[in-house]
PAZAPA-4460 file (N, C-alpha, C; in steps of 0.05 Angstrom, whole numbers, plus 32768, in hexadecimal, padded with zeros to 4 digits):
% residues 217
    n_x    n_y    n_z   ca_x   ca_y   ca_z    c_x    c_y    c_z   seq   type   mol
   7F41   808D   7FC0   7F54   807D   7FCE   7F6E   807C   7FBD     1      X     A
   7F82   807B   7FCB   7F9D   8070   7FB7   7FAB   8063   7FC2     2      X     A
   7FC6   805D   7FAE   7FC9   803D   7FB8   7FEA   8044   7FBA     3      X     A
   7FEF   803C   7FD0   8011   803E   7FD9   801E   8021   7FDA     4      X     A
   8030   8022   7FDA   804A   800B   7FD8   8057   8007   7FEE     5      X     A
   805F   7FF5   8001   8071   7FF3   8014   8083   7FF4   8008     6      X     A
   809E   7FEB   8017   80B7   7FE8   800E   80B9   7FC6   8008     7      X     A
   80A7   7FB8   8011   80A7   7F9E   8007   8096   7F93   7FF4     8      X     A
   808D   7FAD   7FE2   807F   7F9F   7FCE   805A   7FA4   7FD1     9      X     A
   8053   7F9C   7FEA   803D   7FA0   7FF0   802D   7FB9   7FE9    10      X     A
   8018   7FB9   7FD8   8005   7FD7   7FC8   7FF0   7FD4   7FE4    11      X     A
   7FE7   7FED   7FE9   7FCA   7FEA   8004   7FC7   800F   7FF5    12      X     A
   7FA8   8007   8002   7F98   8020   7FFB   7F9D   802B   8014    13      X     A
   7F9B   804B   800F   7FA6   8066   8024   7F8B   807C   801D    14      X     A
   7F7C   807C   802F   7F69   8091   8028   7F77   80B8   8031    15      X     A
   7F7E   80BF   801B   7F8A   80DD   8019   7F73   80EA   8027    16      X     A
   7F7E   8104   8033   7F61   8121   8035   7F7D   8136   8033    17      X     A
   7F73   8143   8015   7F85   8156   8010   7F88   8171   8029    18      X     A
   7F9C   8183   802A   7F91   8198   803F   7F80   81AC   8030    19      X     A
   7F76   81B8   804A   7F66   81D5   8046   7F79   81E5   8042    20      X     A
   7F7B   8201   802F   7F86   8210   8030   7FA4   8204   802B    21      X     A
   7FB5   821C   8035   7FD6   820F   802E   7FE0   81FA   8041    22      X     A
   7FEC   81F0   802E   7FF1   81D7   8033   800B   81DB   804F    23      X     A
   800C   81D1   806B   801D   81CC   807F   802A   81BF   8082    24      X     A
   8024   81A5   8079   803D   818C   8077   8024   8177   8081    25      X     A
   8027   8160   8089   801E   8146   808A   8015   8136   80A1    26      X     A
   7FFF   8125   80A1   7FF3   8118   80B5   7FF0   80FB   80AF    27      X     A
   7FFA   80E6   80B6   7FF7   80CD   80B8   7FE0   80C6   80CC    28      X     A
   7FC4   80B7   80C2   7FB4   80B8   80D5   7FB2   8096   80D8    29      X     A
   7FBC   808E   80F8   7FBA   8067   8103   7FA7   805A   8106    30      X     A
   7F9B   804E   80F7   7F7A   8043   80FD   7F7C   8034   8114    31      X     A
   7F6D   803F   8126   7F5F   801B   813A   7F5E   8002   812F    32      X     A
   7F47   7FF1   8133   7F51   7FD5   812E   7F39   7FD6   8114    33      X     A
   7F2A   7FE9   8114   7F15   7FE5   810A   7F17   7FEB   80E8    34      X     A
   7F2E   7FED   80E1   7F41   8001   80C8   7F3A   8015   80C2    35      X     A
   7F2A   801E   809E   7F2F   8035   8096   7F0D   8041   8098    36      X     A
   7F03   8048   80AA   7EF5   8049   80BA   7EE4   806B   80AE    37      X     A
   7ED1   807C   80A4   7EC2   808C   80A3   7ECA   809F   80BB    38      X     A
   7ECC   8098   80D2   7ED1   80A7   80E8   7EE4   80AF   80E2    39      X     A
   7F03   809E   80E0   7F14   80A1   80D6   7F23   80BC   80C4    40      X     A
   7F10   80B9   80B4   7F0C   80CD   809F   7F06   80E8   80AC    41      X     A
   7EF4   80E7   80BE   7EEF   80FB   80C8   7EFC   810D   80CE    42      X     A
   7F13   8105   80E3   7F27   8108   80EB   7F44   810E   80D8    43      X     A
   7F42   8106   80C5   7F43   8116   80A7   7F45   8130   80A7    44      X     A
   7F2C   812F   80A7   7F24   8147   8097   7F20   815D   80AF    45      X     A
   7F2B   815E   80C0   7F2A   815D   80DA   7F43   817A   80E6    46      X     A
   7F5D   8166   80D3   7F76   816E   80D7   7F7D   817C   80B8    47      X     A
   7F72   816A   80A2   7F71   8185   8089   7F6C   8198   8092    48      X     A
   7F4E   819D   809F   7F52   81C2   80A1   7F61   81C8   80AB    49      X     A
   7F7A   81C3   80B9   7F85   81C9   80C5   7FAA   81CD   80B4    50      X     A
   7F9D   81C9   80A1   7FB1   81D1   8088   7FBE   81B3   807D    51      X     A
   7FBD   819F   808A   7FCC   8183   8090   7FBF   8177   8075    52      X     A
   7FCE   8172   8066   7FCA   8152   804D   7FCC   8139   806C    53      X     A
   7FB5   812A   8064   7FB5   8118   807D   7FAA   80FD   805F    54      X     A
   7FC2   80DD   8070   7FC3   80C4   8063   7FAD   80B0   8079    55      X     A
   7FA5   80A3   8072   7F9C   8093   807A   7F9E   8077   8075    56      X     A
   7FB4   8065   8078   7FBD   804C   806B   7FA6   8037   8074    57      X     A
   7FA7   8023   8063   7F8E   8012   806B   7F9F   7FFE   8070    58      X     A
   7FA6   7FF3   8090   7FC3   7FE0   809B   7FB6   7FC7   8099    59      X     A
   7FA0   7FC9   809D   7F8E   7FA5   808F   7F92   7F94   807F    60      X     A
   7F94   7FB0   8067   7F9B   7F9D   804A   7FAA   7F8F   8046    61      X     A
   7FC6   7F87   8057   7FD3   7F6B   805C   7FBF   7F53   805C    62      X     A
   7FB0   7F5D   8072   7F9A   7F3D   807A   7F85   7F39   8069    63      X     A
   7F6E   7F56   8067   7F58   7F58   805E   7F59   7F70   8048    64      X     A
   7F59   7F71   8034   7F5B   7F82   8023   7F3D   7F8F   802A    65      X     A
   7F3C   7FAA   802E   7F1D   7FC0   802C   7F15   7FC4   8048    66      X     A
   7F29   7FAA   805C   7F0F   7FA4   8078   7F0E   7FC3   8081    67      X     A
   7EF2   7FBC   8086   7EEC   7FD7   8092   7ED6   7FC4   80B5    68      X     A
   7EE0   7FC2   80C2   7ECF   7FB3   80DE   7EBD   7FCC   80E7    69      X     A
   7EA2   7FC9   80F2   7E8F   7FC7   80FA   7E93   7FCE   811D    70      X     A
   7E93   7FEE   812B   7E90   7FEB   8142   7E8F   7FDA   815A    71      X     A
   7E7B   7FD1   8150   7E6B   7FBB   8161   7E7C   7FA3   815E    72      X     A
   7E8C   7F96   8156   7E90   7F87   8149   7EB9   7F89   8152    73      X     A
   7EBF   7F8C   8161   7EDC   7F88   8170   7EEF   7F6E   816B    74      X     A
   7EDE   7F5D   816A   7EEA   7F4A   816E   7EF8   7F41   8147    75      X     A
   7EE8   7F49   813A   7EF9   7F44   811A   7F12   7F5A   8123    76      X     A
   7F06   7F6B   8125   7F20   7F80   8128   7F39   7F78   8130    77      X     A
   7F41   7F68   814A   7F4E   7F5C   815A   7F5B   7F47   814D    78      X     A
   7F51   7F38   813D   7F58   7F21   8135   7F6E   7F26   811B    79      X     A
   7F5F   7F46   810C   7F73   7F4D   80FC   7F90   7F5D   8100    80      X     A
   7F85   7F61   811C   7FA1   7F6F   8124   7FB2   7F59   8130    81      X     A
   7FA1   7F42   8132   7FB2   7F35   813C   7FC9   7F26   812B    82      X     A
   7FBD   7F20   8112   7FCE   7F1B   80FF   7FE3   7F2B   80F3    83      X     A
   7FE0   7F45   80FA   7FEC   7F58   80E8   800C   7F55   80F8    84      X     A
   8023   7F58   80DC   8038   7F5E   80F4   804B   7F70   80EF    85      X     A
   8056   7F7C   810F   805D   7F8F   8116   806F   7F9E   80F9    86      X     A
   8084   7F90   80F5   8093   7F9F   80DC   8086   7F9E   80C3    87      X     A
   8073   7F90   80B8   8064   7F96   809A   8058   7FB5   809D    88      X     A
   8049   7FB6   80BA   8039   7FCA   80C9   8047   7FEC   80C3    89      X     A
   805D   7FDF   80D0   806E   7FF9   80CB   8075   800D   80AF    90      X     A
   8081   7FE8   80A3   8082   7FF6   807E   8069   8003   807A    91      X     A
   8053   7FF8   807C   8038   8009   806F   8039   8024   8075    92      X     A
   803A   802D   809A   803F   8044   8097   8056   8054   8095    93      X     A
   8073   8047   8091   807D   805C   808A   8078   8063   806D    94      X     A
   8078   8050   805B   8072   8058   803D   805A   806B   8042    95      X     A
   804E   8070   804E   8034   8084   8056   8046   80A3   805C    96      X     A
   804C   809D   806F   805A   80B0   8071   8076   80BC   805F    97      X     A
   807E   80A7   8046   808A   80BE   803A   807F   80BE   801E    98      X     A
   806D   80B4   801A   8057   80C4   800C   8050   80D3   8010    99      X     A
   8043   80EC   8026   804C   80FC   8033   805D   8117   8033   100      X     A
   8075   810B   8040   808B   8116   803C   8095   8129   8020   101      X     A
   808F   810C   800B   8094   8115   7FEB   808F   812D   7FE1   102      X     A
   8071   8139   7FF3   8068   8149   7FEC   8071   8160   7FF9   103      X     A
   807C   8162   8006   8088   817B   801E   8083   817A   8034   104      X     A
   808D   8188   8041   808D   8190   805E   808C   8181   8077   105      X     A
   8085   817F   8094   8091   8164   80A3   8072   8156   80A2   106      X     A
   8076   8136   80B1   8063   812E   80A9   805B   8120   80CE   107      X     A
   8043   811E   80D8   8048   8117   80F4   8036   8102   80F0   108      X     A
   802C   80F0   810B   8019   80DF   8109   800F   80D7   8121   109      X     A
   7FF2   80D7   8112   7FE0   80D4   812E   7FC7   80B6   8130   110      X     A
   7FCF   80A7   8146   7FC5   808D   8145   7FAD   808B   8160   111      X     A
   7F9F   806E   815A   7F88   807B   816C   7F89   8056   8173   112      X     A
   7F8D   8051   8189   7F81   8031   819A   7F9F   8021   8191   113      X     A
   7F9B   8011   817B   7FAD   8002   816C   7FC6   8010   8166   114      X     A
   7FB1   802B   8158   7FCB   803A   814A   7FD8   8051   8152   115      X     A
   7FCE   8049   8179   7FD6   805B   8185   7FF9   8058   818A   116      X     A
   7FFA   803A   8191   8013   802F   8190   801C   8030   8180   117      X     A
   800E   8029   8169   8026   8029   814A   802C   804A   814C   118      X     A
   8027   8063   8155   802D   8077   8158   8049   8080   8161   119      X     A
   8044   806A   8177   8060   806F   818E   8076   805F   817F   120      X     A
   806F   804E   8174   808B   8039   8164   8092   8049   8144   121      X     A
   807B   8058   813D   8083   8073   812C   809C   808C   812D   122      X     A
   8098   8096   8146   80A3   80A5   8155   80C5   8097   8168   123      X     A
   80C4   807B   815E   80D6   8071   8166   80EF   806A   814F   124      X     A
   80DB   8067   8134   80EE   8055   8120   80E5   806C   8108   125      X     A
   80D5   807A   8108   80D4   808A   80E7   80DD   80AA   80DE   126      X     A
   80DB   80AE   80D2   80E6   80C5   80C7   80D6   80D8   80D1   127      X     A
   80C2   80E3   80E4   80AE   80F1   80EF   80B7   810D   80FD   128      X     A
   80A3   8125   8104   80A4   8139   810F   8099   8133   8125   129      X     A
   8084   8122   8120   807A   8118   813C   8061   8103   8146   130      X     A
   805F   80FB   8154   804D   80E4   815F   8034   80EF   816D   131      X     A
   8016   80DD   816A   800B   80EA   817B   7FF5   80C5   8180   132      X     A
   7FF9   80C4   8198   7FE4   80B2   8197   7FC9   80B5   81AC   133      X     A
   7FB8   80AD   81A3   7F98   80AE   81B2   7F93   8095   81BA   134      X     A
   7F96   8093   81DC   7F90   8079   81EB   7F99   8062   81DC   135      X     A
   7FB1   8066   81DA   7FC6   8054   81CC   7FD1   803B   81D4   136      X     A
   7FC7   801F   81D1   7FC7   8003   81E0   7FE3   7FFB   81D7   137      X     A
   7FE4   7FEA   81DF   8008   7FDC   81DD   8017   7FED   81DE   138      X     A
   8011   8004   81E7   8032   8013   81E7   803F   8007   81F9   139      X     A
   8044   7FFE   8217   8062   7FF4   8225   8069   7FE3   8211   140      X     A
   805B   7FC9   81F9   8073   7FB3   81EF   807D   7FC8   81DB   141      X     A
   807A   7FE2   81D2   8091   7FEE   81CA   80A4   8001   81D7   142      X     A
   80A6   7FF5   81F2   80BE   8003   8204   80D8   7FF5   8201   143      X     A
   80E9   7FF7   81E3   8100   7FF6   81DB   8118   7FFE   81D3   144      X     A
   810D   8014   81C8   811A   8027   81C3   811E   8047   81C5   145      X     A
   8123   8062   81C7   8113   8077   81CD   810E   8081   81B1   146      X     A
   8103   809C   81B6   80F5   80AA   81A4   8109   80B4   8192   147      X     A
   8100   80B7   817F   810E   80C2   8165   80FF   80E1   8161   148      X     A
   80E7   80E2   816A   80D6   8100   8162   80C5   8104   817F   149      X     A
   80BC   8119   817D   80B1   811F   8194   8095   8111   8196   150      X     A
   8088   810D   81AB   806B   8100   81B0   8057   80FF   81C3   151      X     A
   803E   8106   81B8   8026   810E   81CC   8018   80F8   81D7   152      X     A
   8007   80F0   81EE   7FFA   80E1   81EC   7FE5   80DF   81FF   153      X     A
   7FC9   80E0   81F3   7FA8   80E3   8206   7FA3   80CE   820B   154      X     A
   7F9D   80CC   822A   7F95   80B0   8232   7F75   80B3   824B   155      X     A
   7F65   80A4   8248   7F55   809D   8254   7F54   8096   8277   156      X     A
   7F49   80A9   8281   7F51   809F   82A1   7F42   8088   82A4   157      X     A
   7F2B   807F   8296   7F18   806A   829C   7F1E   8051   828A   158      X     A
   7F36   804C   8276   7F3B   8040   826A   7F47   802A   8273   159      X     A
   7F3A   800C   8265   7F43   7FFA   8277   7F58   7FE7   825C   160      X     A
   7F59   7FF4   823F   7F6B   7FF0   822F   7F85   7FF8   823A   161      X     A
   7F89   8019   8248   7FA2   801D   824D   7FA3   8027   8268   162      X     A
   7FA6   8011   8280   7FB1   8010   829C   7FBF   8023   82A5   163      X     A
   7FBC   802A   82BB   7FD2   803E   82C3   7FEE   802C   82C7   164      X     A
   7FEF   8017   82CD   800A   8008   82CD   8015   8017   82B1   165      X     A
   8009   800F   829C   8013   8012   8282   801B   802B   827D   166      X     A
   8003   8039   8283   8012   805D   827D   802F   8059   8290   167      X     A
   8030   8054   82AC   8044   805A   82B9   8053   8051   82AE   168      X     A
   805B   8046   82A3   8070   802C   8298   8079   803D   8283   169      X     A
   806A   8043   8271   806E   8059   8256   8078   8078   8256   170      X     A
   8071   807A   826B   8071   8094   827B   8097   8093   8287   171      X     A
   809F   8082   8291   80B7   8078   829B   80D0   8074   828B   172      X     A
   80C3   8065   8276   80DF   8061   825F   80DD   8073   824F   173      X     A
   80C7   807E   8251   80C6   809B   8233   80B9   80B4   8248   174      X     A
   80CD   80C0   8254   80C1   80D2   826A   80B7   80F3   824B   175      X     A
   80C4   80F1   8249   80BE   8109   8233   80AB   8110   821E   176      X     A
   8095   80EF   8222   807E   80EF   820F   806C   8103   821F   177      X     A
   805D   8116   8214   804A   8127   8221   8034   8118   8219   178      X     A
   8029   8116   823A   8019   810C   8241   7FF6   8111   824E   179      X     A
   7FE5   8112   8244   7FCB   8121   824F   7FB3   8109   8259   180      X     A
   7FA4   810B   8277   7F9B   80FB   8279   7F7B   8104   8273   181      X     A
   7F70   80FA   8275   7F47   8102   826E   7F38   80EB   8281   182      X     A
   7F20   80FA   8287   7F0C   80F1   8298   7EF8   80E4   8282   183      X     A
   7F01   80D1   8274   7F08   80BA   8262   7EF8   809C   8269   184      X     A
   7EEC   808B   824F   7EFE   8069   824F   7F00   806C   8230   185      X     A
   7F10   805A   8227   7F19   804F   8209   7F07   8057   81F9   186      X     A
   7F12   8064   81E7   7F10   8072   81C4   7EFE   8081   81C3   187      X     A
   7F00   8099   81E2   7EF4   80B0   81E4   7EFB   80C4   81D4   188      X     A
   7EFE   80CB   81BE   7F0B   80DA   81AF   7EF9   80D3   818F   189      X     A
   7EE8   80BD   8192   7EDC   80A9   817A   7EC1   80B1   8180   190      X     A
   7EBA   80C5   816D   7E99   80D2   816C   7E85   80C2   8158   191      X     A
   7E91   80A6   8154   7E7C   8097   814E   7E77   8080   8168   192      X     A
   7E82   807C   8174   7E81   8071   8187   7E6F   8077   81A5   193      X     A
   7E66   8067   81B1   7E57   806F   81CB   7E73   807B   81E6   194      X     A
   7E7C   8074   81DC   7E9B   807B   81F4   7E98   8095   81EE   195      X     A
   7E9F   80A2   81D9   7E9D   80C6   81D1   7E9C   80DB   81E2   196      X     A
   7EB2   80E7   81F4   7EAC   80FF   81FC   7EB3   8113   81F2   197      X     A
   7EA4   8128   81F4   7EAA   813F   81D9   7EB4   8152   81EC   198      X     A
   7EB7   8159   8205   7ECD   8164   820C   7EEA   815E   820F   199      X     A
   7EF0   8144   8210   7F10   8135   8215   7F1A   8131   81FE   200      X     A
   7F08   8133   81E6   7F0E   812F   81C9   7F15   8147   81C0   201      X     A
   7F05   8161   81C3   7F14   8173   81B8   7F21   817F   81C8   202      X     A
   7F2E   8179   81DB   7F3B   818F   81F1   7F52   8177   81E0   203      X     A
   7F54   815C   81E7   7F6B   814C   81D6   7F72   8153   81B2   204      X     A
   7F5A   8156   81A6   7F68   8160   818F   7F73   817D   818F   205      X     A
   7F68   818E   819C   7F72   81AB   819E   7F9A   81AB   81A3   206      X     A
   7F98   8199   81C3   7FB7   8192   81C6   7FC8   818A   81A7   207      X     A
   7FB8   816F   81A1   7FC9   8168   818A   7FD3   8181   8173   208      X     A
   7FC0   818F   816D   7FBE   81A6   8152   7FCE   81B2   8164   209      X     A
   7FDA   81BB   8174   7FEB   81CE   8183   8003   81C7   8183   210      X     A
   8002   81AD   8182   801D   8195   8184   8029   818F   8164   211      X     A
   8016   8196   814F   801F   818F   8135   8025   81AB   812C   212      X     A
   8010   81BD   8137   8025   81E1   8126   8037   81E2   813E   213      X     A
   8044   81D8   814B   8064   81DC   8155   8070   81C9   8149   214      X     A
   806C   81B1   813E   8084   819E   8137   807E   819E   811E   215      X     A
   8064   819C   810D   8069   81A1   80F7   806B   81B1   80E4   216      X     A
   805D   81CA   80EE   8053   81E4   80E9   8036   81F1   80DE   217      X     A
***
């Protein structure tokens, strides 16, 4: 693990996965609510082979220094996101991302539930090649501003986290986010989970890896 700095002082642990082979440039990976999560990791090591140095910031350690929540167990999760706020959130990952950066080449980021949104408000305010989020909740309260980088986003047709109101709505002020739907519900993309479909998951990560060697190379 290592330990990054916001711009306010704040140290939080960032679990690194160096790349495979030559190095391509960079992956910021958005935890759900559940934080720095083994699965997580997975997904790591996932996008290393794929040449990507990929960060994994642990956005908890404001509230709960280590929390790592328990599947089963949603409702801690919730409570810490509930506390968490929006601009500390941000510092963590952009200092993520130019830790990153420091090292070369562009750096993109991919968020999953929680950090699906923090994806889209990535892609709105940071220094990025590009955004990608997986059944990404609160995205309309970040319908304020437009995009700064380009952005993907997989959503669940059975998902009752993200409404079709909401896609439409997202879909409306940010017509240019590419958008993919799946025969889906919520954090189908999460192969520790009972939701898990292993076709919508890798036909969605395949898109993404297609989406990061065009924007980031």
């Amino acid at each position: 693990m290592t330990r990054l700095q916001a711009n306010d002082g704040h140290g939080f642990e960032c679990w690194i996965e160096p790349a495979q082979g030559e190095r391509r440039g960079g992956i910021v990976v958005i935890q759900e609510i559940f934080g720095l999560t083994d699965q997580l990791k997975g997904v790591a090591r996932l996008y290393a082979a794929e040449g990507y140095e990929v960060a994994i910031p642990a956005l908890f350690d404001r509230q709960e220094r280590g929390a790592v929540i328990a599947f089963d167990d949603p409702g801690r999760g919730r409570d810490l996101m509930a506390k968490a706020d929006l601009d500390q959130t941000m510092m963590d990952i952009g200092a993520t991302v130019e830790a990153l950066t420091a090292k070369g080449g562009k750096v993109g980021v991919i968020g999953f539930c929680w950090g699906g949104g923090l994806a889209l408000r990535s892609a709105q305010t940071l220094d990025i090649a590009g955004g990608v989020a997986f059944y990404g909740t609160r995205m309309p309260s970040y319908l304020d501003r437009p995009l700064k980088a380009p952005m993907l986003a997989h959503f669940g047709t059975q998902d009752d986290h993200t409404p079709p109101e909401g896609i439409a709505e997202v879909k409306a002020y940010l017509p240019e986010i590419e958008t993919h739907m799946y025969e889906a519900g919520h954090a189908f993309a999460n192969d520790q989970r009972p939701s898990y479909v292993a076709d919508a998951a890798t036909l969605a990560h395949d898109r993404t890896k297609a989406f990061f060697a065009t924007h980031i190379g």
